[in-house]
PyMOL Python script that loads the backbone (N, CA, C, O; Angstrom):
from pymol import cmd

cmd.read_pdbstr("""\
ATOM      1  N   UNK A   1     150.708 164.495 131.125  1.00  0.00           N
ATOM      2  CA  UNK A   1     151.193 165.842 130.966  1.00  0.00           C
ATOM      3  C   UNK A   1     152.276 166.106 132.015  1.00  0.00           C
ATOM      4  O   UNK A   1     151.949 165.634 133.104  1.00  0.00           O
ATOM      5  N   UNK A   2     153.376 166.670 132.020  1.00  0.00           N
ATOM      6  CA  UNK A   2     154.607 166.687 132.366  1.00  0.00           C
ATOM      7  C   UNK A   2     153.995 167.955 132.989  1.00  0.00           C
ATOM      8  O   UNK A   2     153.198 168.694 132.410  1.00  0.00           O
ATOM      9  N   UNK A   3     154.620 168.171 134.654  1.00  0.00           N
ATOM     10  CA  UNK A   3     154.543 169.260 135.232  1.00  0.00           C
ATOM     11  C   UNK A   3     155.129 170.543 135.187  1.00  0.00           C
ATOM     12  O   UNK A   3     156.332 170.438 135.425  1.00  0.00           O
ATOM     13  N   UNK A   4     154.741 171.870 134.955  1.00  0.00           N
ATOM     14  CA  UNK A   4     155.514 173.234 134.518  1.00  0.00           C
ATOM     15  C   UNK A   4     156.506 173.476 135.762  1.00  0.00           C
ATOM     16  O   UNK A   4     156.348 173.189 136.949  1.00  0.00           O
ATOM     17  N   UNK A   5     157.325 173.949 135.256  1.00  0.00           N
ATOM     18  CA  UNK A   5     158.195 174.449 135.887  1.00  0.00           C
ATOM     19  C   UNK A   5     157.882 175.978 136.610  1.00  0.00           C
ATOM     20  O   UNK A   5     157.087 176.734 136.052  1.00  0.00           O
ATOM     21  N   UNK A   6     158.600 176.406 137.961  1.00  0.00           N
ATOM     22  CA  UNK A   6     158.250 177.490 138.059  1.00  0.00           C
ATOM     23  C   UNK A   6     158.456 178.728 136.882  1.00  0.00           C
ATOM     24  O   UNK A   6     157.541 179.531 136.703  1.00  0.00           O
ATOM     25  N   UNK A   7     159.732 178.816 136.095  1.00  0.00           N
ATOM     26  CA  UNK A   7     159.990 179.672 135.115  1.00  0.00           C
ATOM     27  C   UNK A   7     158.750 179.880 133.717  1.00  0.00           C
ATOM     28  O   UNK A   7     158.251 180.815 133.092  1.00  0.00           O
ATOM     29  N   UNK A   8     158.674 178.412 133.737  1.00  0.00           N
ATOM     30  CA  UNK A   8     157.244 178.189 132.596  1.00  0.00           C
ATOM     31  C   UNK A   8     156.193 178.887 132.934  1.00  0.00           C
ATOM     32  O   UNK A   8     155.794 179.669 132.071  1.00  0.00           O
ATOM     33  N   UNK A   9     155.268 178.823 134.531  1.00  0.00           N
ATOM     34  CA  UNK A   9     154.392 179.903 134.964  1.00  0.00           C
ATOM     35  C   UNK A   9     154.408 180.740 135.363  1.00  0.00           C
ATOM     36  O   UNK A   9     153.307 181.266 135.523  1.00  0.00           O
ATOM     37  N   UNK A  10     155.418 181.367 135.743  1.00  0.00           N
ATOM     38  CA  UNK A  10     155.840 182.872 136.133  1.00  0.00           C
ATOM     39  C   UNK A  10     156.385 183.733 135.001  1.00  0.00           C
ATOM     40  O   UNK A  10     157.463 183.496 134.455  1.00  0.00           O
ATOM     41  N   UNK A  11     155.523 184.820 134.654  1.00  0.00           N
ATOM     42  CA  UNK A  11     155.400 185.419 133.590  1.00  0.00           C
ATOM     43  C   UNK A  11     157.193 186.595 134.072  1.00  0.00           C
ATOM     44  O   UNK A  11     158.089 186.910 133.289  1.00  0.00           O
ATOM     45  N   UNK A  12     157.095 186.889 135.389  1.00  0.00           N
ATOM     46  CA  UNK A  12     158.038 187.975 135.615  1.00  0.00           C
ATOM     47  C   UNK A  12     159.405 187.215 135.472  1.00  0.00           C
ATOM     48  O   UNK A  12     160.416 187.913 135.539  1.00  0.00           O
ATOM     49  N   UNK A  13     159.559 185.787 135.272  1.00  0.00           N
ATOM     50  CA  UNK A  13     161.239 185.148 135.607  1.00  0.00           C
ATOM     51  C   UNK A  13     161.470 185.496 133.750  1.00  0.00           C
ATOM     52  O   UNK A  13     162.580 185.280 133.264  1.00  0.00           O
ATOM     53  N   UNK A  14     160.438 185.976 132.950  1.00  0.00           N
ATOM     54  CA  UNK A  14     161.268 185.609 131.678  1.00  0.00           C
ATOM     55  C   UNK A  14     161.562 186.841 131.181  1.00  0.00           C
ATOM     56  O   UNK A  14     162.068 186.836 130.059  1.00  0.00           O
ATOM     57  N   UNK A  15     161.337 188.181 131.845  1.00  0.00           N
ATOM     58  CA  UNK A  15     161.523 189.507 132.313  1.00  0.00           C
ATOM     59  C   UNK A  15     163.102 190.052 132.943  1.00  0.00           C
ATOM     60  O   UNK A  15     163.276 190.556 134.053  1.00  0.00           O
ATOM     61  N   UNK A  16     164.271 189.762 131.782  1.00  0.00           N
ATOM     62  CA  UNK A  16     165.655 190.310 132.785  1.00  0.00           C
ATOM     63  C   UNK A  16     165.433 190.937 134.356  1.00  0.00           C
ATOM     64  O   UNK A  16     165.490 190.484 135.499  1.00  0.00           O
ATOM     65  N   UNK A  17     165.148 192.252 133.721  1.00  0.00           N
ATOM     66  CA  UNK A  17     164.850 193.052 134.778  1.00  0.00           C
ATOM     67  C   UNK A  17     164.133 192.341 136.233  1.00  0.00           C
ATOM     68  O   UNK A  17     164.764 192.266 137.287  1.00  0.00           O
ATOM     69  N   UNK A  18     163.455 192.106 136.154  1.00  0.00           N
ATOM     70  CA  UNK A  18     162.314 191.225 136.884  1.00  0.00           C
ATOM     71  C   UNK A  18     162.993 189.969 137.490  1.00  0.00           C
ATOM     72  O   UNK A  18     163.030 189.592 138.661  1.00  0.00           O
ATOM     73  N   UNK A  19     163.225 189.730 136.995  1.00  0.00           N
ATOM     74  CA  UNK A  19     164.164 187.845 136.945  1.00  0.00           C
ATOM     75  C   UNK A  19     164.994 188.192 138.113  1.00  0.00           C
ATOM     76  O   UNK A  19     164.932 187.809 139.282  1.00  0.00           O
ATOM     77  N   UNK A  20     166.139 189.378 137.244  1.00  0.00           N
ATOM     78  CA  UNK A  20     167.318 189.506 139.202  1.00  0.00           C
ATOM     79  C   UNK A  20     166.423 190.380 139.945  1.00  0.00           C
ATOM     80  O   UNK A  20     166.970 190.565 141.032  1.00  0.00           O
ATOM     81  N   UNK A  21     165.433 190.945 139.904  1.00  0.00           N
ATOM     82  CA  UNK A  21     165.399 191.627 141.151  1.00  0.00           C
ATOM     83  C   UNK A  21     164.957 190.300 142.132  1.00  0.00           C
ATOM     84  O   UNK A  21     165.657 189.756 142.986  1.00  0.00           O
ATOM     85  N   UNK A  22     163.662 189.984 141.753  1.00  0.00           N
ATOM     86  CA  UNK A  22     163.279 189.105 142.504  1.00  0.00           C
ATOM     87  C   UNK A  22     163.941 187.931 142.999  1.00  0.00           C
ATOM     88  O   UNK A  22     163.937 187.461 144.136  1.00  0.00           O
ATOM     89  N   UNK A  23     164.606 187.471 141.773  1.00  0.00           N
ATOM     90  CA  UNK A  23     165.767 186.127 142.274  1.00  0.00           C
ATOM     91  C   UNK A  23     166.574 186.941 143.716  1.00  0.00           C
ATOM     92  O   UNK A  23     166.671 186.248 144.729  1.00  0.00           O
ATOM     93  N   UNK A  24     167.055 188.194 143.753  1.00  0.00           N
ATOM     94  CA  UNK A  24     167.603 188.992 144.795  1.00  0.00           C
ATOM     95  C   UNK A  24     166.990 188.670 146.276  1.00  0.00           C
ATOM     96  O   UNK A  24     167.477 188.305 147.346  1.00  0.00           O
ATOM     97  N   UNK A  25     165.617 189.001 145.782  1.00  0.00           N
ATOM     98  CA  UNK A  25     164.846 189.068 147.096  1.00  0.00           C
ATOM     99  C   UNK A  25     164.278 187.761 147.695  1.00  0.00           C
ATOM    100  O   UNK A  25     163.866 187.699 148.853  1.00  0.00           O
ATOM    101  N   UNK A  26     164.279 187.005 147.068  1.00  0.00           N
ATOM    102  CA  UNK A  26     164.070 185.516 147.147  1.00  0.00           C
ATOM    103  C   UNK A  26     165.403 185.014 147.624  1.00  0.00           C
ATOM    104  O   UNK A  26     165.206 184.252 148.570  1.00  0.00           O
ATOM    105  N   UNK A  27     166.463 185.115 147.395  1.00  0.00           N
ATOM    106  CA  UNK A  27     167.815 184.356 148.003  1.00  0.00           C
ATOM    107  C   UNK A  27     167.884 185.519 149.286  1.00  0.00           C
ATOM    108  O   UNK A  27     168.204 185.083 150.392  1.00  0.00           O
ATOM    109  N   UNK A  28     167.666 186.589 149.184  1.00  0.00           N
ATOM    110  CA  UNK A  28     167.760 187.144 150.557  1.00  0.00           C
ATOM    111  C   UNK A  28     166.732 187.073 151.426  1.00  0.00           C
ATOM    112  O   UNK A  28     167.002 187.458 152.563  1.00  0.00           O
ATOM    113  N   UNK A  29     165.768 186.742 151.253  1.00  0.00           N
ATOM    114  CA  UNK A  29     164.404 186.164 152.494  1.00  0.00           C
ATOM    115  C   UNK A  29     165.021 184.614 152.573  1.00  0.00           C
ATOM    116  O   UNK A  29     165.224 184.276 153.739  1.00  0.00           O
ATOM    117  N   UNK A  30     165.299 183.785 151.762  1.00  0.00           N
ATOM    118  CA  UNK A  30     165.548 182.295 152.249  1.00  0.00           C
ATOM    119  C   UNK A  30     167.049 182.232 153.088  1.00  0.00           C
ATOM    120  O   UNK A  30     167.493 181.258 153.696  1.00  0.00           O
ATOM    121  N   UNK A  31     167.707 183.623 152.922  1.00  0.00           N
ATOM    122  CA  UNK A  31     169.131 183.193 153.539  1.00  0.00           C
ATOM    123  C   UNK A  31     168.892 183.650 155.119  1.00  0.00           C
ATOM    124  O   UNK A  31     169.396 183.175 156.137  1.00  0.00           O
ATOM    125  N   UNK A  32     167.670 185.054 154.918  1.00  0.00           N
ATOM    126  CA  UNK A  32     167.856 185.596 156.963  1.00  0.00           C
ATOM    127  C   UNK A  32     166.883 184.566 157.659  1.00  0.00           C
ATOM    128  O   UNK A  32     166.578 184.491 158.849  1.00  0.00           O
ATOM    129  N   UNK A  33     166.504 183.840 156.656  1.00  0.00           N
ATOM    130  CA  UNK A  33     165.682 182.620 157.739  1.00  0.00           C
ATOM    131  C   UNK A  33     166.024 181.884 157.839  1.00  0.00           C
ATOM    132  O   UNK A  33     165.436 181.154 158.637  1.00  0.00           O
ATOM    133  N   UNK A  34     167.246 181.340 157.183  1.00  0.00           N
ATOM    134  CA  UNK A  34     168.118 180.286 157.167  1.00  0.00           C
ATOM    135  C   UNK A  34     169.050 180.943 158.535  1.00  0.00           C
ATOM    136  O   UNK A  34     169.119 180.284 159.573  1.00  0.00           O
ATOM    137  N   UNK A  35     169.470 181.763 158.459  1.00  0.00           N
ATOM    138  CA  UNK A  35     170.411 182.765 159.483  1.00  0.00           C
ATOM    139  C   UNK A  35     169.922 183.285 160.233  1.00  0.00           C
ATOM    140  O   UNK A  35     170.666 184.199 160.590  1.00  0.00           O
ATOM    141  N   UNK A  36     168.692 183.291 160.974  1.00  0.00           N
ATOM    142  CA  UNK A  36     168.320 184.376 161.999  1.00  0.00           C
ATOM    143  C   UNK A  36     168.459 185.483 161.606  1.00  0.00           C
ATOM    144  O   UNK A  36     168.249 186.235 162.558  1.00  0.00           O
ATOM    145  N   UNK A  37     168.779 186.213 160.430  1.00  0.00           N
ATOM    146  CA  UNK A  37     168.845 187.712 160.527  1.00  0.00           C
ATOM    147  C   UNK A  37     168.287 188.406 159.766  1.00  0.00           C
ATOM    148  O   UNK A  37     167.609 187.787 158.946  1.00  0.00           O
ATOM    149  N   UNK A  38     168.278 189.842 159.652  1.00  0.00           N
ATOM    150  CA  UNK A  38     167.154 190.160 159.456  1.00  0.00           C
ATOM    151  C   UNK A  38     167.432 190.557 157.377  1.00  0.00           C
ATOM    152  O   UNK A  38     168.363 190.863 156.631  1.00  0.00           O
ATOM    153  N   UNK A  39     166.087 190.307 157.292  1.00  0.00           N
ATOM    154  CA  UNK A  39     166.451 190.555 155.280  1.00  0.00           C
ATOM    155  C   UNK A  39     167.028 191.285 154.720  1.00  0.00           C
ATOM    156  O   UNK A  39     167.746 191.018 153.757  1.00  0.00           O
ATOM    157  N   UNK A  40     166.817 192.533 155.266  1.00  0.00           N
ATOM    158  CA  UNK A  40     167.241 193.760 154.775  1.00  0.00           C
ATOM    159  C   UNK A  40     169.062 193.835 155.081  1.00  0.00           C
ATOM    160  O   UNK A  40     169.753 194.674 154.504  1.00  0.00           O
ATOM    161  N   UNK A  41     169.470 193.129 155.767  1.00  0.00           N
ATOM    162  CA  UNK A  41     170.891 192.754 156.107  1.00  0.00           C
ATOM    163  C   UNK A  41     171.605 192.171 154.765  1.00  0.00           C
ATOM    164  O   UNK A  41     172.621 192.526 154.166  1.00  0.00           O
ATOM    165  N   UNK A  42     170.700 191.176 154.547  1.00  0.00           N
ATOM    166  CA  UNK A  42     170.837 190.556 153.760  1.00  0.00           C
ATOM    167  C   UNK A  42     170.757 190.609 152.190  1.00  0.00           C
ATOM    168  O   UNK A  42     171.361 189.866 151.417  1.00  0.00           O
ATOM    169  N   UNK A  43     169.953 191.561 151.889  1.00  0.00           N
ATOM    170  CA  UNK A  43     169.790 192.155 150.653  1.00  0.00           C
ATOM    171  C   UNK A  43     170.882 193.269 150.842  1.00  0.00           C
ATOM    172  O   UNK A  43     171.741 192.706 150.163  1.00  0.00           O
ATOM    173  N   UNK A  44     171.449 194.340 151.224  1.00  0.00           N
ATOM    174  CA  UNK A  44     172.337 195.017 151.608  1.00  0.00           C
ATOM    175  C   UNK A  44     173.841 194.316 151.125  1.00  0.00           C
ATOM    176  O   UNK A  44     174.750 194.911 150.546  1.00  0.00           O
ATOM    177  N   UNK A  45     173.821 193.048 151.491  1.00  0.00           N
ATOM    178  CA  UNK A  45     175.133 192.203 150.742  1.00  0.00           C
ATOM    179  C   UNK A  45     174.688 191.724 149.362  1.00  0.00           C
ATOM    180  O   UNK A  45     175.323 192.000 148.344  1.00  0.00           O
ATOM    181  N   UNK A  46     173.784 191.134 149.368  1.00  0.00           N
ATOM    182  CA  UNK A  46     173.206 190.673 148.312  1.00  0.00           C
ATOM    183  C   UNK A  46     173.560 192.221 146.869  1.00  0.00           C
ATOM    184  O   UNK A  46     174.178 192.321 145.809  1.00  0.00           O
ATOM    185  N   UNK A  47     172.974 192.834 147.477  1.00  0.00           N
ATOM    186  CA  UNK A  47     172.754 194.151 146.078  1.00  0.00           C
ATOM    187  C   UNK A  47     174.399 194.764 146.199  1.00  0.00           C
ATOM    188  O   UNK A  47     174.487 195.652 145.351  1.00  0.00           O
ATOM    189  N   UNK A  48     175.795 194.603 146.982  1.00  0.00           N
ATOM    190  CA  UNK A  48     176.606 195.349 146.930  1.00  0.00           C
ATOM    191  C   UNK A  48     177.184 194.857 145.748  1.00  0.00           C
ATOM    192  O   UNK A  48     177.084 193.759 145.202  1.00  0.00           O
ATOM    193  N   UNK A  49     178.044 196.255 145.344  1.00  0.00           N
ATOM    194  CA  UNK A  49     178.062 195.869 144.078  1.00  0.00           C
ATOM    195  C   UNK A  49     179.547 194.460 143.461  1.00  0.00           C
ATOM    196  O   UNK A  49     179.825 194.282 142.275  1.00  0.00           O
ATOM    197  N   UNK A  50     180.055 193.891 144.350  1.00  0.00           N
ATOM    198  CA  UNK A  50     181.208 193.160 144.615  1.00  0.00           C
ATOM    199  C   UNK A  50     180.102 191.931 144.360  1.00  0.00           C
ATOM    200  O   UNK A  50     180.217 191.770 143.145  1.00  0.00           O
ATOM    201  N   UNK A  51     179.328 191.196 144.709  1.00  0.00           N
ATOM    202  CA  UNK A  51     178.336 190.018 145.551  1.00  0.00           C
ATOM    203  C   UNK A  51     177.661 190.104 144.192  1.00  0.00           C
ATOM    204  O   UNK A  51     177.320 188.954 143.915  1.00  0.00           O
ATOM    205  N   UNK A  52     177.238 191.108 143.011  1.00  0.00           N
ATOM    206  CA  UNK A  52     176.320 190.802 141.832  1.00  0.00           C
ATOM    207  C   UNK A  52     177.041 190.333 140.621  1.00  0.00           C
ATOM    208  O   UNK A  52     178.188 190.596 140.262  1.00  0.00           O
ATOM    209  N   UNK A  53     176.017 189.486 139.987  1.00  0.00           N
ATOM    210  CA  UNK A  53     176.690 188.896 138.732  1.00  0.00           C
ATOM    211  C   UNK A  53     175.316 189.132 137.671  1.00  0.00           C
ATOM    212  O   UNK A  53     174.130 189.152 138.002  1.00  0.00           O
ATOM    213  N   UNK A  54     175.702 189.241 136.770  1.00  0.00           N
ATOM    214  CA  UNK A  54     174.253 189.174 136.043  1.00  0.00           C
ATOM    215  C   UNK A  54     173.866 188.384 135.816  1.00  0.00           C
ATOM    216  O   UNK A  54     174.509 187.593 135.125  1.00  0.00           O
ATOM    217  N   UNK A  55     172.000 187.945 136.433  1.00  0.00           N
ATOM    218  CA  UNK A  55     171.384 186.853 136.438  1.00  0.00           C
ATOM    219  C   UNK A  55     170.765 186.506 135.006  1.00  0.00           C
ATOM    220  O   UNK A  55     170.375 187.421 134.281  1.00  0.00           O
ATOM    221  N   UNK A  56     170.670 184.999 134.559  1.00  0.00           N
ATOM    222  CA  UNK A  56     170.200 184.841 133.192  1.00  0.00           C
ATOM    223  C   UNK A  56     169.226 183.854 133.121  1.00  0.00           C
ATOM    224  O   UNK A  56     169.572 182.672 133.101  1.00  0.00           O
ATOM    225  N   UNK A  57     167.767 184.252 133.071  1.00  0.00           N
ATOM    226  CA  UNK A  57     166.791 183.462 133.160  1.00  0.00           C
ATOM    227  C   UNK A  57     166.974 182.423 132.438  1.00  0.00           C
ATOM    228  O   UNK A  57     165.961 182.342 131.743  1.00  0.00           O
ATOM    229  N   UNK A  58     167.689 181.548 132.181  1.00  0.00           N
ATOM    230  CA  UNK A  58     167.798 180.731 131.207  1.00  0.00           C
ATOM    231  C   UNK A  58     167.316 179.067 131.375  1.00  0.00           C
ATOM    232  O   UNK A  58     167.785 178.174 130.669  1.00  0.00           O
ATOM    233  N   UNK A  59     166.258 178.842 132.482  1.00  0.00           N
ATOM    234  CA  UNK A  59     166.498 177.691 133.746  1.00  0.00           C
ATOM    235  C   UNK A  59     167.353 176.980 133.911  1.00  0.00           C
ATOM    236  O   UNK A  59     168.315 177.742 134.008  1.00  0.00           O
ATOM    237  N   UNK A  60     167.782 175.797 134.040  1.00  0.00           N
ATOM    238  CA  UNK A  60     168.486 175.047 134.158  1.00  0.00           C
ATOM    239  C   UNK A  60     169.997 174.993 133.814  1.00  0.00           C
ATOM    240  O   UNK A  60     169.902 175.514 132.702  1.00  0.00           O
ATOM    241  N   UNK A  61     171.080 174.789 133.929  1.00  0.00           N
ATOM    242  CA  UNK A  61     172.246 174.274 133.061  1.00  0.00           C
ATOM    243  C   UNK A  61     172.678 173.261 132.870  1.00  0.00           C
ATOM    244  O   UNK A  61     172.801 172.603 133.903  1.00  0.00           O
ATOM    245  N   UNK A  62     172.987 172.785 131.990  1.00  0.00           N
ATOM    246  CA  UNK A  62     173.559 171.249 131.770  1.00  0.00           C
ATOM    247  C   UNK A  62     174.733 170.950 132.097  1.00  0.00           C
ATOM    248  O   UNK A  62     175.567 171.853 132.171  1.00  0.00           O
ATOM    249  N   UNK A  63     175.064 169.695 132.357  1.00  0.00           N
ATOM    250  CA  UNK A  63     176.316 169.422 132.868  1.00  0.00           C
ATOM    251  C   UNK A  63     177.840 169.819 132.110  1.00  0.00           C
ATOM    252  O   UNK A  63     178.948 170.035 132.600  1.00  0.00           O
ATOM    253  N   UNK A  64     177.312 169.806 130.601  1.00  0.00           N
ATOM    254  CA  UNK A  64     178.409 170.073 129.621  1.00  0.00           C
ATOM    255  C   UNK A  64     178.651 171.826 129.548  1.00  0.00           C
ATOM    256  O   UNK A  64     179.496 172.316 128.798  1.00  0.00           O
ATOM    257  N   UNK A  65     177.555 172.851 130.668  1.00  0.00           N
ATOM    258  CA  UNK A  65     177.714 174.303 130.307  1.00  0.00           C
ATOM    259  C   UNK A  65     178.326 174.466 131.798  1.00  0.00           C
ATOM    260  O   UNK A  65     178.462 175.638 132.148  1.00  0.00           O
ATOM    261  N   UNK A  66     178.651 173.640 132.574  1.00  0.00           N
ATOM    262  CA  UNK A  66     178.762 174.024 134.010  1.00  0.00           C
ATOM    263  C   UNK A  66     180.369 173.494 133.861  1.00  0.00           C
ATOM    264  O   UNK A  66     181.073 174.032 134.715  1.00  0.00           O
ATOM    265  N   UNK A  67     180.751 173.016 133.405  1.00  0.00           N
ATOM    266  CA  UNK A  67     182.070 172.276 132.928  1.00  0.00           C
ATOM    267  C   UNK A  67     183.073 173.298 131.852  1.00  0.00           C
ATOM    268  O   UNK A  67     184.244 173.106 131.524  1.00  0.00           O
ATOM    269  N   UNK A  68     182.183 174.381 131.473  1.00  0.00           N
ATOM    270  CA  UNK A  68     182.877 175.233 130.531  1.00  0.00           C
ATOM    271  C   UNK A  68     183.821 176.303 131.374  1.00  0.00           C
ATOM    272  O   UNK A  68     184.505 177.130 130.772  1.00  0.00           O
TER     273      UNK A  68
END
""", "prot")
cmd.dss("prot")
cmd.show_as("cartoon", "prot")
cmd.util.cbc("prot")
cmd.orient("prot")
C-alpha cells in the first residue's frame, strides 16, 4: 500500500478557503523560524495584498504545467 499524502489526509487542504489560510500560516511559522523573527511579522507580509496569489489545492505539478 502506497503511503497518503498529506493533502489525501487532511480533510481542510481540499477546502479553498481553508487550503490558503492555513498554507499562509504554515509558510509564515516555517519562515520566522527559519529567520529569527517573529510570525506575526511574517504573516503581515505574507497576507499584504501585493505578496498573495491564489492558492490551488491541486498537489503536485508536473513538469509539463511548470513549463507553461
Amino acid at each position: 500500500m502506497a503511503p497518503k499524502t498529506l493533502f489525501d489526509v487532511n480533510p481542510y487542504l481540499h477546502d479553498p478557503d481553508h487550503y490558503e489560510r492555513f498554507l499562509v500560516i504554515n509558510v509564515g511559522s516555517s519562515s520566522a523560524i527559519e529567520l529569527g523573527r517573529l510570525p506575526a511579522s511574517i504573516l503581515r507580509a505574507l497576507n499584504a495584498p501585493s505578496a498573495r496569489k491564489p492558492a490551488k489545492p491541486t498537489g503536485r505539478r508536473t513538469t509539463s504545467e511548470r513549463s507553461r
